[in-house]
N, C-alpha and C positions, 0 to 999 in steps of 0.2 A: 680134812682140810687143814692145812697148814696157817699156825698161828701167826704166821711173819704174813701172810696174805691179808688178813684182816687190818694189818697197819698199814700194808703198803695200797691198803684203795686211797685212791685219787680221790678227792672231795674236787666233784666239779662244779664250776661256777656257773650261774646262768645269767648273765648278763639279757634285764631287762629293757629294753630300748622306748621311752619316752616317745610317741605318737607329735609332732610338730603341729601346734594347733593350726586349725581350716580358718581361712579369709572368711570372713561371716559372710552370712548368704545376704543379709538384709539390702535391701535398695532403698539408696539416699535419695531425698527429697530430688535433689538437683537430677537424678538419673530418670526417679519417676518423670518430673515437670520437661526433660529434652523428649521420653518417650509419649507423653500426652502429645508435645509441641508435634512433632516427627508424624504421630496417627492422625493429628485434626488438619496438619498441610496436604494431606494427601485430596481432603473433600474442599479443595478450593474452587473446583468449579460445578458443586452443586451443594455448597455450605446451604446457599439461602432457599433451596429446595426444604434443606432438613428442618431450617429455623420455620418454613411456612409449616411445613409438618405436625413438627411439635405446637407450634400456636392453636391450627386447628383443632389438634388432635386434645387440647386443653379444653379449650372454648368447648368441643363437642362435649364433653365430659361434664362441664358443668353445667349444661341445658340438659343433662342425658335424663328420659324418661322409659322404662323398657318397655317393650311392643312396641316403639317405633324405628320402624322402620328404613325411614329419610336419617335418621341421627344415628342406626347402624349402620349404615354408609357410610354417611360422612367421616365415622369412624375408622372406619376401612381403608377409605380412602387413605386419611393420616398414617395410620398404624404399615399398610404396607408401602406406601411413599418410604416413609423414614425408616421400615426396614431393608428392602432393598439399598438406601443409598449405604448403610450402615455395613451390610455385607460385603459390599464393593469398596468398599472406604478401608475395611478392614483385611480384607482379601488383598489389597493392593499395599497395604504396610508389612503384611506378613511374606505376601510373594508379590515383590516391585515385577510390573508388564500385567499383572493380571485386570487393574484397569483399563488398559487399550486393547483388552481382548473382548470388554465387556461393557465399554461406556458408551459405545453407540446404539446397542440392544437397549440396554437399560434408559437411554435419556429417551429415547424412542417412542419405549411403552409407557414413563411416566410422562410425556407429553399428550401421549395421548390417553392414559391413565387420568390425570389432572383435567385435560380437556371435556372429557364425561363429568368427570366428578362436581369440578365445577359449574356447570351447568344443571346439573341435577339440587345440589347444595343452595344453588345463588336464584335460581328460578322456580323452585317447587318448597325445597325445606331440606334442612332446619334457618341456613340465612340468606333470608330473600331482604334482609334490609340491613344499614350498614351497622358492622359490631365489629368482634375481633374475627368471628369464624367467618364475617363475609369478605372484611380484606385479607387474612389467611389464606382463604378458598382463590381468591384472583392471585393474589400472590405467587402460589404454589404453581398453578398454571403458565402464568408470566415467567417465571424463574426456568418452570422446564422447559419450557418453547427456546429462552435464550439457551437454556444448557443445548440443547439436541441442536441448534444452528450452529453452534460454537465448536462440536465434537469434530474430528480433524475431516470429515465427509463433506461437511455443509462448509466451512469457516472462510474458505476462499472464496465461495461464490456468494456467501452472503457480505463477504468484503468488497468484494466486487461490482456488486448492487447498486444503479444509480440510484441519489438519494429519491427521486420521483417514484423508483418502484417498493422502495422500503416507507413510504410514505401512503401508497397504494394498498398494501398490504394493512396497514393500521386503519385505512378507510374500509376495506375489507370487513376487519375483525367487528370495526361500529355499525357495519350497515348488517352484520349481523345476529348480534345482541340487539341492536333495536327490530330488527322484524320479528326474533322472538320474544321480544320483552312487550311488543304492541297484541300480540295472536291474543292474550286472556282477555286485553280489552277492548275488543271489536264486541259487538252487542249489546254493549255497558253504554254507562251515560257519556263518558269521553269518545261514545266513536267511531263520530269525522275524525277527529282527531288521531284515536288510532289508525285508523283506514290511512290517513297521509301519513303517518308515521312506519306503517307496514308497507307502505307503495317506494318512500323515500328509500327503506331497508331493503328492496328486491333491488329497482333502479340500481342501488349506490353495489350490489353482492354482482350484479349481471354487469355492470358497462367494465363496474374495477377486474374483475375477470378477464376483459378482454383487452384491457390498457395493460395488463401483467403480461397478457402475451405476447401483445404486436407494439408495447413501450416503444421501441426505438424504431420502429418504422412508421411511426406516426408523426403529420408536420406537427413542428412547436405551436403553430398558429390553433391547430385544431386542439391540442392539448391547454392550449389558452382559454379557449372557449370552453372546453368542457371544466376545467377547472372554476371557471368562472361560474359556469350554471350548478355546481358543484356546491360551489360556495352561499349563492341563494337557496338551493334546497335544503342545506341541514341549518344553514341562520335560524331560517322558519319553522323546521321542524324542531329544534333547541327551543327556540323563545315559546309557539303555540304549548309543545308536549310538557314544557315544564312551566312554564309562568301560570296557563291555563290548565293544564292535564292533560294524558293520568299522572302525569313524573315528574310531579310539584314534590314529592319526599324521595330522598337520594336511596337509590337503590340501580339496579342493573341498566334501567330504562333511562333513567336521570341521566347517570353517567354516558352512558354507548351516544346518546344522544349530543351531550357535550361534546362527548370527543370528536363524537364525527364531526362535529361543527369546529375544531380546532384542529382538525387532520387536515380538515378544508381548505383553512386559513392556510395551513404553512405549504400544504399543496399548489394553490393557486399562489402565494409569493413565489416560489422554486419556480414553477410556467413561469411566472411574469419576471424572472428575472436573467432567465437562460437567453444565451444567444439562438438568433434563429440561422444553425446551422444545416437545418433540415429543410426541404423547400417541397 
């Protein structure tokens, strides 16, 4: 090997190149708080589904005793109400449309989800008197009934609705809370009382049936009348079943009772205050 070789190696340089520091991954307050705002607007039309939800689903917890039964429902009830809305809530922020591929199924089921629920919860156990879990339990029902009228299926023709028939429907929902809230106390000491209260709840479930159907073919004059006999039936079944019994303490019978008797009221003003375009 030649000694001029060894002087003329090239001493190569290696230029090292500095890496340009990464944008930090971190998420700032303000990013978090737009993506909290962004995922809780998506459940604007069954937020107060979720809020009955969770209340129940509190309240059951804190009556919770194991081996029963009625308070493992009720828990049920809560736990899949507020998970379902929770999946769809979130499925619709992650892929916007997957809510109107899925909120008429779902307001559906928890309508009628709620609808058992409540009934089982409000008339048997764990709240058959008023607490949090018993306005929770109506609550939760109330909310899905509006959510599932409101999903774009229903929204027009429940807009469309004269107020008589949406007034009809609420005498509906009373005169059937009371024939069941009257069936335990038929052989007890209140009942005649029950008996009239269980006669007023078929009466008011059978005629409003048939005013739902044939509403607008029926004269003003006779919906006068009926509104009027209407209105004496649930007066006295309000004043007897609660002043007297069984539904002197508020609870499902108290109420359906009331209401019917104030469905009544605004029923018969609405007759009596329409023209008699009908003849």
């Amino acid at each position: 090997m030649s000694s001029d070789q060894g002087s003329d190696d090239e001493v190569e340089e290696v230029v090292v190149s500095t890496p340009e520091p990464r944008p930090s991954a971190q998420t700032s307050p303000s990013e978090i708080m737009a993506t909290t705002q962004a995922w809780a607007k998506v459940a604007r039309a069954f937020v107060y589904v979720e809020v009955a939800s969770l209340v129940l689903l509190f309240s059951t917890l804190g009556v919770w005793t194991s081996g029963d039964s009625y308070k493992a429902y009720s828990l049920s009830v809560a736990v899949i109400s507020l998970g379902l809305c929770l999946i769809i809530q979130t499925g619709e922020f992650v892929q916007p449309g997957f809510l109107d591929r899925t909120e008429k199924g779902v307001s559906l089921f928890l309508f009628l989800w709620w609808g058992i629920g409540t009934g089982i919860i409000t008339f048997k156990s764990p709240f058959t008197t008023t607490s949090n879990g018993y306005f929770s339990a109506w609550a939760g029902f109330l909310f899905a009934t509006h959510w599932a009228l409101n999903t774009e299926s229903f929204r027009s023709k429940v807009e469309e609705a004269e107020k008589g028939r949406k007034l009809a429907s609420s005498s509906l929902l009373c005169g059937l809370v009371t024939l069941f809230a009257c069936v335990p106390e038929i052989g007890f000491y209140y009942n005649g009382n029950a008996i009239w209260g269980l006669t007023a709840g078929i009466l008011t479930f059978i005629s409003t049936l048939f005013i739902l159907q044939k509403y607008d073919d029926i004269p003003i004059q006779m919906l006068k009348l009926y509104s009027a006999i209407m209105f004496v039936i649930w007066a006295t079944v309000a004043g007897v079943l609660t002043f007297d019994g069984p539904f002197r303490d508020t609870g499902n019978g108290y109420f359906a009772t009331w209401g019917g008797f104030i469905v009544a009221v605004f029923f018969a003003n609405h007759q009596f205050s329409r023209e008699d375009e009908i003849v």
